[in-house]
C-alpha positions in Angstrom: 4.7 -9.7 -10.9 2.1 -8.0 -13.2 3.8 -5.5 -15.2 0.6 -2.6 -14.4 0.8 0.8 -13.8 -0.8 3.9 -13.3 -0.6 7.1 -15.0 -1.1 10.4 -12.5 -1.1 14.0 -12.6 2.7 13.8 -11.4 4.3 10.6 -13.0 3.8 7.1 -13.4 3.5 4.2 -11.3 5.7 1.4 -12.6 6.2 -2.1 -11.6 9.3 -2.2 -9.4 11.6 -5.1 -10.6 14.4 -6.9 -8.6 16.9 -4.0 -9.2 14.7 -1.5 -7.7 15.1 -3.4 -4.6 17.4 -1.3 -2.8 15.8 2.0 -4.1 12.7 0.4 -2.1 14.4 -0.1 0.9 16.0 3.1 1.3 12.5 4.8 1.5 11.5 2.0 4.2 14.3 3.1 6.1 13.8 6.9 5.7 10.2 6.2 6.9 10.7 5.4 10.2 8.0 6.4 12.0 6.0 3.6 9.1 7.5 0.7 10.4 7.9 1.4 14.1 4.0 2.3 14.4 2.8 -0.5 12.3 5.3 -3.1 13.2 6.9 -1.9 16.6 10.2 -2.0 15.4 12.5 -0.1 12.9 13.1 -1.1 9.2 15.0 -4.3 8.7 17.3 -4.8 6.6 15.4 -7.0 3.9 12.1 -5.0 4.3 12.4 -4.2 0.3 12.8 -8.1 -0.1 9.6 -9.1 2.2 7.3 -6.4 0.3 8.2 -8.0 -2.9 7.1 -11.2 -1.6 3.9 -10.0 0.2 1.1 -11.6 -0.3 2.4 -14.0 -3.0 1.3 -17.1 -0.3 -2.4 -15.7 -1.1 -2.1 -14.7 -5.3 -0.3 -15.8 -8.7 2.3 -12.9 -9.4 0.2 -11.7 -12.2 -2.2 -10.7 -9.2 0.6 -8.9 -7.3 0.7 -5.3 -8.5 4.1 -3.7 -6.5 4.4 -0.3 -8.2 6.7 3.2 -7.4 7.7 6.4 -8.5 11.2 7.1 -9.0 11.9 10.7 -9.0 15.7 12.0 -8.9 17.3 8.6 -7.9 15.0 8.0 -5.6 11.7 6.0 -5.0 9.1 8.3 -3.7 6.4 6.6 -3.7 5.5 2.5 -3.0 1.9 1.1 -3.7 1.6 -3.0 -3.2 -1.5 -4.3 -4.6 -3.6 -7.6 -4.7 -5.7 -7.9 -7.8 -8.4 -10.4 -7.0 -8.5 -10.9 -3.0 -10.0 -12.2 -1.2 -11.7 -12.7 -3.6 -12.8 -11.9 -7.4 -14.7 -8.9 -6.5 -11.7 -7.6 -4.5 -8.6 -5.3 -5.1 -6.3 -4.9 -1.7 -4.4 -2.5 -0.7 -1.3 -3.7 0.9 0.7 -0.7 1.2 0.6 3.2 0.2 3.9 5.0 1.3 4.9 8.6 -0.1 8.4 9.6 0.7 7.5 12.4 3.8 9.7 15.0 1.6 6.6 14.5 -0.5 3.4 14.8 1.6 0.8 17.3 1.8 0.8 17.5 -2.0 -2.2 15.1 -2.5 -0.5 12.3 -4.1 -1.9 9.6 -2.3 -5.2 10.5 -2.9 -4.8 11.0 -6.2 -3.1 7.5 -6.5 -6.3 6.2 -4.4 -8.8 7.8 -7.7 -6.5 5.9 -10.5 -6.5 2.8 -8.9 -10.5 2.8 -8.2 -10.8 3.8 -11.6 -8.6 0.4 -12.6 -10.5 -1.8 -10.4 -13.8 -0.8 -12.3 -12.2 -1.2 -15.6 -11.6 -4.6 -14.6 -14.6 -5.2 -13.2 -14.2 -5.1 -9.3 -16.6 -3.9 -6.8 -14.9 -3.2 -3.9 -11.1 -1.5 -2.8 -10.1 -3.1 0.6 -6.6 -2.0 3.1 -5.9 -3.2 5.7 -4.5 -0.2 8.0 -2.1 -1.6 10.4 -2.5 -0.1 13.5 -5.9 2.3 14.4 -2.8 4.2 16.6 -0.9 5.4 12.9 -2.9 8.8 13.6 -2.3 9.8 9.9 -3.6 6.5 8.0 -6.7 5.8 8.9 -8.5 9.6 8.7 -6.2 9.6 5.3 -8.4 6.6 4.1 -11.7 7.8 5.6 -11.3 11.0 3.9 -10.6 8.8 0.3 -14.2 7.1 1.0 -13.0 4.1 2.8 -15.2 2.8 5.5 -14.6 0.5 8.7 -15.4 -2.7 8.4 -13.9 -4.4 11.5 -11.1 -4.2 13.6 -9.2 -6.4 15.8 -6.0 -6.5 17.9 -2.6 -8.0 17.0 0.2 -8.9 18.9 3.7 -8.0 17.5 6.8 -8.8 17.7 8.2 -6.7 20.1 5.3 -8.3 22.6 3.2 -5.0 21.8 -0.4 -4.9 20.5 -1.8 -3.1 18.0 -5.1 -2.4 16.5 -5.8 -3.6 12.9 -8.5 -1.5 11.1 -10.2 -3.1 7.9 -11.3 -0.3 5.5 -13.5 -0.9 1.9 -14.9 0.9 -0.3 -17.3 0.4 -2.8 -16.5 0.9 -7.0 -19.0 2.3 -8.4 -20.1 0.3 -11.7 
């Protein structure tokens, strides 16, 4: 994986290695409510392991940005990242998760500005997420209110036999 990261206002982004594994699946598992509205089911027990490889079918690990903030022995914050999809002009947003301990506090927003401000450096036009589920009632306003637009939805079936809506966000980087 790329070895990137991102300085903010309250620590740094670093690329999460192998042995930060279970730190990364401890916060999947304290985020419930994540995986059961996205995925219709609770954390698994190699979550940590599947996010690593997310995505990795689609880019070369250099491309494949998965990046946290460790604070008191624990990993607060995840962001997953694909440089360069779908395509050159594109950086994608796989996952943004701050520890709930740590809402409110404007963290992912500000994680939202450094990254936009990478993608420019580097010359792409456009920040993409796919939000799981239009039903997460917290994701997709959070995303709206960072600038991200809808760009199409369409319905999923899960799992669990349940649907959900898939909502495709952009936004454009300014030159």
């Amino acid at each position: 994986m790329a070895r990137v990261s991102l300085r903010t206002s309250f620590g740094e982004l670093r690329p999460l290695g192998a042995e930060e594994g279970p730190l990364l699946q401890s916060l999947l598992e304290r985020e419930l409510e994540y995986a059961e509205i996205s995925f219709g089911l609770p954390p698994g027990a190699a979550d940590a392991e599947s996010q690593y490889l997310a995505g990795l079918d689609m880019v070369d690990e250099q491309q494949k940005w998965l990046l946290g903030l460790v604070e008191g022995g624990d990993l607060v914050l995840v962001l997953d990242v694909l440089d360069g999809w779908p395509s050159d002009e594109d950086m994608t947003i796989g996952l943004l998760l701050v520890d709930g301990r740590r809402r409110r506090r404007q963290w992912g927003g500000e994680v939202v500005r450094r990254l936009e401000e990478t993608a420019r450096a580097l010359g792409r036009s456009r920040l993409r997420v796919s939000c799981h589920v239009a039903e997460n009632r917290n994701a997709t306003p959070f995303w709206e209110g960072n600038g991200f637009v809808e760009e199409r939805r369409f319905v999923r079936t899960e799992t669990d036999g349940g649907e959900r809506t898939v909502v495709l966000l952009t936004k454009a980087v300014a030159p």
